[in-house]
N, C-alpha and C positions, 0 to 999 in steps of 0.2 A: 615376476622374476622367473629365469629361466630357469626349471629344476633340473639342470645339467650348472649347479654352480660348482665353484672351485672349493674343493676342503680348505679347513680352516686352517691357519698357522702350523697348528700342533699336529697336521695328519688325521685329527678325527672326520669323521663322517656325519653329516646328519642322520637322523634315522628315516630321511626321506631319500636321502642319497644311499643308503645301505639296504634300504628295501627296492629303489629300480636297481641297482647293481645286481639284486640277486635274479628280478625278471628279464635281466637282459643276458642272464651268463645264460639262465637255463631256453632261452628264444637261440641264442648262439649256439648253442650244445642241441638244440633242433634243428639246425640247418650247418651243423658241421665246422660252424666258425669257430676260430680259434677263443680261447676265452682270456680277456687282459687281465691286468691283478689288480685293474681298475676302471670304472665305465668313465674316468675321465681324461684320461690317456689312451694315443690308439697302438697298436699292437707293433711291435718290432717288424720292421721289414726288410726283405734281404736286397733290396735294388731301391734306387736312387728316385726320389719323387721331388717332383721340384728343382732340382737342380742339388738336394740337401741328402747328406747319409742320416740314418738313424729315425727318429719317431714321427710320421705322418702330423701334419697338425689339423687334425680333424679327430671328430667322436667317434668316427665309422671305422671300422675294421674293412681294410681291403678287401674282399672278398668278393667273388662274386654272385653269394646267397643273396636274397632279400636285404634291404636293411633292418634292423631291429624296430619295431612299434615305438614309440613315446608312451609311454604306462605312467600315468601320471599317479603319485600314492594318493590311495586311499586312506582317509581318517575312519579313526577307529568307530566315531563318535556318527559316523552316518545314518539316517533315520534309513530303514528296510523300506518307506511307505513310497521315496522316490527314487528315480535312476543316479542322481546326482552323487556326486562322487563327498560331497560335504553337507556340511550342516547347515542352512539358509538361517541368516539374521531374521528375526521377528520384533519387527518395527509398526508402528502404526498404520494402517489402511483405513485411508478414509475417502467412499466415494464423492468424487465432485472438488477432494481440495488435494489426494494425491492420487500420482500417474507414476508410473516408471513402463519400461518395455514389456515384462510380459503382464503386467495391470493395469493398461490405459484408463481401464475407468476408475481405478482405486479401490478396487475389488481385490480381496483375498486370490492371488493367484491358486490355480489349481496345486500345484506344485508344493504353496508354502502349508506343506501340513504345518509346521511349528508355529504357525501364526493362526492356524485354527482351534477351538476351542471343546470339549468337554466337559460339562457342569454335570456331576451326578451327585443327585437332593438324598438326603440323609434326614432321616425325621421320623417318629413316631405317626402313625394315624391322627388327624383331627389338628397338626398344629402348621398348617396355612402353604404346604409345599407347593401344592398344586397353584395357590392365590399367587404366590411367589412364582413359579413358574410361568405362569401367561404373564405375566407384571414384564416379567424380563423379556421372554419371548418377543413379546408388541415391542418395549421400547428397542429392540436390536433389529427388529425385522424395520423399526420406522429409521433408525441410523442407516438403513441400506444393507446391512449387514443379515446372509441370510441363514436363517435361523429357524428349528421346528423340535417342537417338545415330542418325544415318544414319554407314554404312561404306559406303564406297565398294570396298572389294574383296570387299564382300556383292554388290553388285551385277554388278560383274565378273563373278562368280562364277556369279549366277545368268545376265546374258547367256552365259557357255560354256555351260548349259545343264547347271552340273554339278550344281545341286541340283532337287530333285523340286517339284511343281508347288506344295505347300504351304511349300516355303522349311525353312531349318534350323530345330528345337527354338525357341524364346525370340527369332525373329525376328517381329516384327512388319507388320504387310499394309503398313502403309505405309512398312516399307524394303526393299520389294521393289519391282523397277522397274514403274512406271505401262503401264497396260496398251492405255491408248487417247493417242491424237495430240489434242489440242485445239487447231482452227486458229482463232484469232483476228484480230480488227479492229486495225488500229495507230490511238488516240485522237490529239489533236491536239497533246498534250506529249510524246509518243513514247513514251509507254508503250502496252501492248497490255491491250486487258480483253475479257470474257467477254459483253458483250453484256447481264449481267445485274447483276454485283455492283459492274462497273466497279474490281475489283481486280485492279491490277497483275500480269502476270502474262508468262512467257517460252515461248513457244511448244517444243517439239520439233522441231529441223533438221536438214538432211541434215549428213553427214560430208564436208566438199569439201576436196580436197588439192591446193594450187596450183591452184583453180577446178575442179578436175575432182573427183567422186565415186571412191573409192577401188574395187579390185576386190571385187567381192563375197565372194571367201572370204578378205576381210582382216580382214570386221566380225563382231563377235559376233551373235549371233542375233536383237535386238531393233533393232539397225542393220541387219541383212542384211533384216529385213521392212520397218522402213521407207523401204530403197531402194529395193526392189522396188515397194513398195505406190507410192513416189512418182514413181517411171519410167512406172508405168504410169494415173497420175491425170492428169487434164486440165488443162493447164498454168494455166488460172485458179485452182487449187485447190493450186500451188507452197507448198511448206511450209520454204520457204528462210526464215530466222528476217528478214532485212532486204526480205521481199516484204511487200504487203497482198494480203486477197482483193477482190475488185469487187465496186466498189455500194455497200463500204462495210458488209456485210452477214457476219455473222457466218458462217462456212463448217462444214457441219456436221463432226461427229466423224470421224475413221478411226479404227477399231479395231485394233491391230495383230494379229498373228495369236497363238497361243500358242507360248511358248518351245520351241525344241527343238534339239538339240545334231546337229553335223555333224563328220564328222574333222576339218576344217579348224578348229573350235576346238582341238584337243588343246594347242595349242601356246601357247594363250593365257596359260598358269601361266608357260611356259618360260621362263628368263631372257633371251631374245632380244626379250619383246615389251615388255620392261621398257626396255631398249637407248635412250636418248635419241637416240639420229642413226636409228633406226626411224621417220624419218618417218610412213608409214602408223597405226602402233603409236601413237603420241604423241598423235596427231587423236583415236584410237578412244578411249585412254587420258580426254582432255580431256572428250570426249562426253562419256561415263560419267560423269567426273564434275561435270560442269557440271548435266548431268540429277539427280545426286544433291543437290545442292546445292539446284535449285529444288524440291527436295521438303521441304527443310530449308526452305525461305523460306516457301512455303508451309504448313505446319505452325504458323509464328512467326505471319505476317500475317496467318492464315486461320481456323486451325484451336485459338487458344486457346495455344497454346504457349507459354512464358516461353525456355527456351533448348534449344536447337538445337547440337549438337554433330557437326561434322562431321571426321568421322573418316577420315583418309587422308595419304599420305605430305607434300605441298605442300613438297615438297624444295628446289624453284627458285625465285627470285625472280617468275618471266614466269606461274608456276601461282597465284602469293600475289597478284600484282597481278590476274588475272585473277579471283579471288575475289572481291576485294574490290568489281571493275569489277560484279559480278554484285550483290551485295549492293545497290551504293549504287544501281543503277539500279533495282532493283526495292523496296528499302524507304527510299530516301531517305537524309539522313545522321543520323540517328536513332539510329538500332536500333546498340546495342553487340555491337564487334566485338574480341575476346580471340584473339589469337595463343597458340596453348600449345605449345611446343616440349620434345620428351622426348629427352636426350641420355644414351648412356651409353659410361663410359670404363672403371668396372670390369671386366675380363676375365671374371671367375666370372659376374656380371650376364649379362653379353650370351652366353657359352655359354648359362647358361639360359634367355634367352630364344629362344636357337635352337633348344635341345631343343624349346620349346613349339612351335614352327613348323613342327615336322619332324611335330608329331603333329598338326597342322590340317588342312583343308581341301585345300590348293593340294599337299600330300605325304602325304595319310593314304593308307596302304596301298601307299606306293614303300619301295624299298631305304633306309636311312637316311644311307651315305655316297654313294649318288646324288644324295639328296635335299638332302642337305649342301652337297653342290661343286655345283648346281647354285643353290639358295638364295644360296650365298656369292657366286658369279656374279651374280646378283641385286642383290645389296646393293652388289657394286662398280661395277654402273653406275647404280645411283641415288646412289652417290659421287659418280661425277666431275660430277657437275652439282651437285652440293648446295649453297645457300647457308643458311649459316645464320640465326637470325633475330639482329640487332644496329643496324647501322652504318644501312642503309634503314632499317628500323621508327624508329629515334630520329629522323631527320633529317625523318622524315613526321609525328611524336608517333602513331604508333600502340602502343596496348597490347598486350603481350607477358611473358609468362612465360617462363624457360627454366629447365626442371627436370631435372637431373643427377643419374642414379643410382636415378632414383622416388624423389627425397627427402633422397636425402642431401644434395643443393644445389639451395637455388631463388632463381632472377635474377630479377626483376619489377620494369617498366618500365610509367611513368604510368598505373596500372590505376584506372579510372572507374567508379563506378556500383557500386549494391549487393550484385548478384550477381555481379559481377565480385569482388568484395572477399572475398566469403564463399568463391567459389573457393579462392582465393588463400590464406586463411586455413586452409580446407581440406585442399590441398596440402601444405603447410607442416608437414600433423599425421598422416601416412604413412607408411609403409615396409612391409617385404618380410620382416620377421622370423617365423620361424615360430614358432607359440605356439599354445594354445589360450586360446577365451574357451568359458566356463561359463555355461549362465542358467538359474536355479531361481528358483518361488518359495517363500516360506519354509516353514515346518513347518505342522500343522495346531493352528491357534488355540482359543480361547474363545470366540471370536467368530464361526468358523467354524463352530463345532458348534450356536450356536444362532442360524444362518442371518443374521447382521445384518452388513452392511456399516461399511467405515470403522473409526472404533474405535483402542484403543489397549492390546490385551490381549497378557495370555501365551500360551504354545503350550500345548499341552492335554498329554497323557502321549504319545500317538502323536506329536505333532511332535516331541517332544524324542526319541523313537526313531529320527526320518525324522533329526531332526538329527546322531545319531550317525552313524547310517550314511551320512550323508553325508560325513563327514569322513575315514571310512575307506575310503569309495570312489574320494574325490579323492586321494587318498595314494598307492593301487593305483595311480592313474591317472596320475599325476607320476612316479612310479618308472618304467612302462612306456613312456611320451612320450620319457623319455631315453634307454632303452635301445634303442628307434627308430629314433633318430635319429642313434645310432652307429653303429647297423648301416647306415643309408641313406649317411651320409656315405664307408662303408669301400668300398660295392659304386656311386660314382657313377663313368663313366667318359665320357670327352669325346676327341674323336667317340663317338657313340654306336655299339654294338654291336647286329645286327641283333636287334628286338625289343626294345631296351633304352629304356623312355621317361620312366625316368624323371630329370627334371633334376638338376643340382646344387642345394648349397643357395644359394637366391638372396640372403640376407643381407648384410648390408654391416657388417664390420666392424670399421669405423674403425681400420684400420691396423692391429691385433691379430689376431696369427692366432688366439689361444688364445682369443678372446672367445668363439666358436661353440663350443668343446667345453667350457666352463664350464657348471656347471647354473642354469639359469635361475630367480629368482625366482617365487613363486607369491603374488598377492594376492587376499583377500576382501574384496568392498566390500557392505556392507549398507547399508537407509536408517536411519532413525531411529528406525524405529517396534519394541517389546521387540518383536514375534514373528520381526522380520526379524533382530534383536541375538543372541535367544537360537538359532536356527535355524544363527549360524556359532561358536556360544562353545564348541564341543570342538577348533576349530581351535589349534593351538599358535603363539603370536604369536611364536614365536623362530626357526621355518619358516615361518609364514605372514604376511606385513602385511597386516592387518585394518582395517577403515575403514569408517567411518560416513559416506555421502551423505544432506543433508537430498534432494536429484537424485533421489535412488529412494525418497520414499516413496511411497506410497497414494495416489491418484485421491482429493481431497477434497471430500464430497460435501455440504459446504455444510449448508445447514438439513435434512440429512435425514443427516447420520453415526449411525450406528447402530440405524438404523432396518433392519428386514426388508423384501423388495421385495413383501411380501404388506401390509406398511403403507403402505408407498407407493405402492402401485396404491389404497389405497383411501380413505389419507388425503390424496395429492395425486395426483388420477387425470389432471389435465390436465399435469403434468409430466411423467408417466409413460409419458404418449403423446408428449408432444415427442420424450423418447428413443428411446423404441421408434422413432420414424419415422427419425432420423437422431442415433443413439451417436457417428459423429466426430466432426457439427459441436457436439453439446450441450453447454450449463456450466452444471453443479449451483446453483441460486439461493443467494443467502445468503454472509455474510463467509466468504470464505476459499472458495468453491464455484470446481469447475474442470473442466473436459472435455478430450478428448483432446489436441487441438490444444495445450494449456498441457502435458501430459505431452512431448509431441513437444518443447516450447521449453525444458523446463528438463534435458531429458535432453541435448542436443545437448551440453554441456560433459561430459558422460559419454562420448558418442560417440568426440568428439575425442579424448577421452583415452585412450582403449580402443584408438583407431587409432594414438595419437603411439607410445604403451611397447611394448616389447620383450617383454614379462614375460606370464606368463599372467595367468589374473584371472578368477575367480568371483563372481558378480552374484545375491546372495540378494535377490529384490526380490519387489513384490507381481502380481496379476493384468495392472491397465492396463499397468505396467511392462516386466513382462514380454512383452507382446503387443508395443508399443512397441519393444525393443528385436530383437526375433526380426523384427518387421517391416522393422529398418532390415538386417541383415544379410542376411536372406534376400531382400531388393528386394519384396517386399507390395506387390500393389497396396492405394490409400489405403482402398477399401470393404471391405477383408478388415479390417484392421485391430482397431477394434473390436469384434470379434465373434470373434476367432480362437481358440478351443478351448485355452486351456493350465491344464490340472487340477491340485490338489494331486497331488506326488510324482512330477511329472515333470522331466527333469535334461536339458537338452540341451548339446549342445557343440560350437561353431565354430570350424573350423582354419581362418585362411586361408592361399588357395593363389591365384597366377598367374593362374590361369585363374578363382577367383572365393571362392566358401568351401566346404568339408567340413562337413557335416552330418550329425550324429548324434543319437539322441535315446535314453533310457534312462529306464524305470521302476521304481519301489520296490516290491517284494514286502514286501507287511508282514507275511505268513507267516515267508518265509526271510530276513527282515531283510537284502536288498540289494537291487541294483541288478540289470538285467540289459536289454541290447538291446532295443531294439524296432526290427528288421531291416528299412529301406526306409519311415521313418517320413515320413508324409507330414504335415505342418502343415493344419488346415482349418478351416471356420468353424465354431461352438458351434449348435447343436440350438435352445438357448435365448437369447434377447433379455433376457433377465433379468440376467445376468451383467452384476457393473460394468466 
């Protein structure tokens, strides 16, 4: 609707019509026009227009200045993080099943801050943030949706200078602290920009304790260079976060220096620097993680990201509020913000998660009842400050989770928005039970041996031999799982004894001691398709529950099912190259044609379910399937995916554990008709682009 409408009945104005009337008197009072007693009538004029005396019928004022602009109003409610003049709706994105104009692929537009996400973990030491965070992390980065944890005791860590110049294993460059100072302009709504992108952005500042800079051998080694570097800069070039540079003139970079560790860090792990009345400690503590944070922001507003998981204790009220103060100043009020609180009350629970702490970072390689009484020191003074999330979060309607146990309770409060929800939902289908999951695909077919995709045949004589011995190798393998696991239970001992690392069993449950030494259920879920049916049918359904997912069958290849991919290179040679160029984003043409992304969306009620049971569970499924699901457990990146090498008569198996999943993998000897190890199996991409 045109916002030049007509007042209502009674002569009032909208207040959108009363706000352009007033940008158009004062554009008119800049060019000398006359001003009407209303921008919806035009002005009196003294000669004849039209053939008519009295009032032009047009908006324009005769004149011959400029015409006035169209200034369409501004809502109040607009996020600062885009140009846009409103609020964008936050609706579901999901790659592969929606598109619109500026998300063809079903990706989080850059644009739609409100539809992106911020999860910041709230938790004591020791009660599973971190498990919880990779947990969510894999499953959003395997939705498509992209997604990266920053830890805040990563970074710690590496200001002690305790890790080496390339960072731990599966750490990524960008959660390793920033290496250079960028001194910025402050713009005229108090935000700071770059001189180029004009994206909002938070400088690097000194460490000041009651005005004054701390002693130098208080600060970790990325704070000790930049107080150095700025003692020694010229005080136009102040890098206090509330100074400007002169002129108005973007100041160039300082480079910090590279990391390096001093005795005076040793103490940085200790449980004294944890101490909330450590004044000093608390500032350094804050830094860290304020700098951690705008790496998180930046990631979200900058760099394509959907959500941003910041990982770190936020034990106090005065640390949550000052999150939040960071957030809304640099992305507006926009961008979704998810409090996620991890609490634990079970005793066995929280022993093992102190076993796992004793063997990390901050205590690898100490005594382990040093390591202990000092840890537990630790945790008692991020107690006496703790608040927990509730009474605040409600009375502000901030959204919050509180999750008890990793699962066995979860509390969730006004949760907004679609990533937010699928969290949530997420959450809710977890736990700590230890089990195994199985992934094969089925036997070798009919359709296998004369090279045609798709299809709906039998297994050939060799499958039905892969399928025996597979039944009798998971048998072996269920027998030995329990026998394991009684021995693990008889030798767990709490305090740990020195060398001793390995935890109790983290399991929960529910109020029965004897649930844990009962033998666990064993399920096979096949799809629909006979080679996937016959591949589990020597299993005995009175030991094993068997089931049929339409979820796992075949990758359907539309108007080209059972074709050879030597037909399809040269019967549809222009489809063949769409693929070959990119297998994740492709969908086979034709009723019923589907690509990866449609694998990814119907297997997700698989997932969940896999993650809710208790129970083991063997997953006889086809190629895509299998790649699919080995991708979501093992965290794949998205471009491994379709192309990841999984051949007939290969049998893998994931345990998960605390610390992430156990991976194994085992091939068929069709000589010695079994199975056997393959020692340090590494998952990789396929040789061939052929592969569906």
């Amino acid at each position: 609707m045109s916002h030049f409408s007509t007042p209502s009945s009674d002569g009032a104005r909208t207040p959108d019509e009363n706000e352009l009337l007033k940008e158009k008197e004062k554009v008119n009072k800049a060019f000398g026009a006359p001003v009407s007693g209303s921008s919806l009538a035009a002005p009196q004029q003294g000669s004849k227009q039209g053939g008519t005396n009295g009032s032009a019928l047009t908006d324009t004022p005769l004149t011959t200045a400029p015409n006035s602009p169209i200034i369409p109003p501004r809502r109040r409610d607009s996020g600062t993080s885009t140009p846009a003049s409103r609020q964008r709706p936050t609706t579901l994105d999901i790659p592969g099943l929606t598109k619109s104009s500026v998300s063809p692929d079903g990706r989080i537009a850059q644009r739609d801050v409100g539809s992106k996400l911020v999860i910041v973990m709230v938790g004591l030491p020791a009660r599973g943030k971190s498990y919880v965070t990779k947990k969510i992390a894999r499953y959003l980065n395997w939705l498509q949706h992209d997604t990266r944890i920053f830890n805040v005791g990563e970074r710690r860590r590496v200001a002690a200078g305790e890790l080496g110049s390339n960072g731990p294993p599966g750490i990524s460059r960008t959660q390793r602290p920033l290496q250079s100072i960028s001194l910025t302009t402050r713009s005229s709504n108090g935000f700071l920009t770059d001189g180029n992108s004009k994206t909002a952005i938070t400088p690097s500042t000194k460490i000041l304790i009651n005005g004054e800079p701390p002693p130098l051998e208080m600060l970790p080694s990325p704070a000790l260079d930049l107080a150095k570097e700025a003692n020694s800069r010229d005080s136009t070039l102040d890098i206090v976060s509330n100074s400007n540079t002169q002129d108005g003139r973007l100041a160039p970079k300082a480079v910090a220096p590279s990391l390096h560790r001093t005795e005076s860090m040793e103490k940085i792990h200790d449980a004294s620097f944890f101490d909330p009345n450590n004044e000093q400690a608390a500032h350094i503590r804050d830094e860290i993680a304020m700098a951690t944070l705008d790496e998180l922001l930046d990631y979200i507003l900058d760099q394509g990201g959907s959500v941003g998981i910041f990982d770190a204790t936020n034990s106090t009220l005065e640390r949550r509020k000052l999150v939040m103060e960071r957030i809304r100043e640099r992305a507006g009020p926009e961008l979704g913000v998810l409090f996620l609180e991890s609490l634990c009350v079970d005793e066995q629970l929280l022993e093992s998660n102190m076993r796992l702490k004793l063997s990390g970072p901050d205590y690898r390689d100490q005594d382990p009842l040093v390591a202990l009484d000092d840890f537990k020191k630790r945790v008692a003074l991020y107690q006496s400050k703790y608040v927990p999330l509730g009474e605040y979060e409600e009375k502000n309607n901030t959204p919050y989770v509180q999750m008890i146990d990793v699962g066995r309770k979860v509390v969730s409060h006004q949760i907004r928005g679609f990533l937010s929800a699928q969290t949530v939902y997420y959450l809710l289908n977890f736990n700590l039970a230890p089990r195994q999951i199985w992934i094969t695909r089925h036997g070798e077919s009919v359709d296998n041996v004369n090279g045609r995709i798709g299809g709906d045949s039998d297994l050939s004589e060799r499958g039905i031999a892969y399928a025996k011995a597979l039944t009798m190798f998971i048998k072996d393998q269920r027998q030995a799982w329990d026998v394991h696991q009684r021995d693990k239970a008889l030798s767990t001992h709490f305090p740990p004894l020195p060398g001793d690392t390995t935890p109790p069993n983290p399991e929960y449950n529910h109020g029965d001691p004897d649930d844990s030494e009962s033998p666990k259920s064993f399920c096979v879920w096949t799809s629909m398709l006979k080679r996937s049916i016959q591949t589990a049918q020597f299993f005995d359904e009175d030991d094993y529950d068997t089931k049929q997912f339409k979820m796992l069958d075949e990758l359907n290849a539309g108007t080209m099912e059972g074709l050879t991919y030597e037909e399809i290179r040269t019967k549809h040679n222009e489809e063949f190259r769409l693929r070959q160029r990119d297998k994740m984003h492709y969908r086979y043409p034709g009723a019923g044609g589907e690509g990866y992304l449609d694998i990814i969306n119907r297997l997700r009620a698989v997932i969940v379910e896999v993650e809710r049971m208790t129970d083991h569970v063997l997953l006889v499924g086809h190629r895509s399937v299998a790649r699919v699901l080995l991708a979501y457990f093992k965290g794949l990146k998205r471009e491994d995916v379709a192309d990841l090498d999984v051949p007939l008569g290969m049998l893998y198996m994931l345990e998960p554990k605390p610390y992430g999943v156990e991976f194994r993998a085992y091939r068929y000897d069709e000589l010695r008709d079994c199975f056997f190890e393959v020692h340090d199996h590494q998952l990789q991409r396929a040789t061939s682009h052929l592969s569906n």
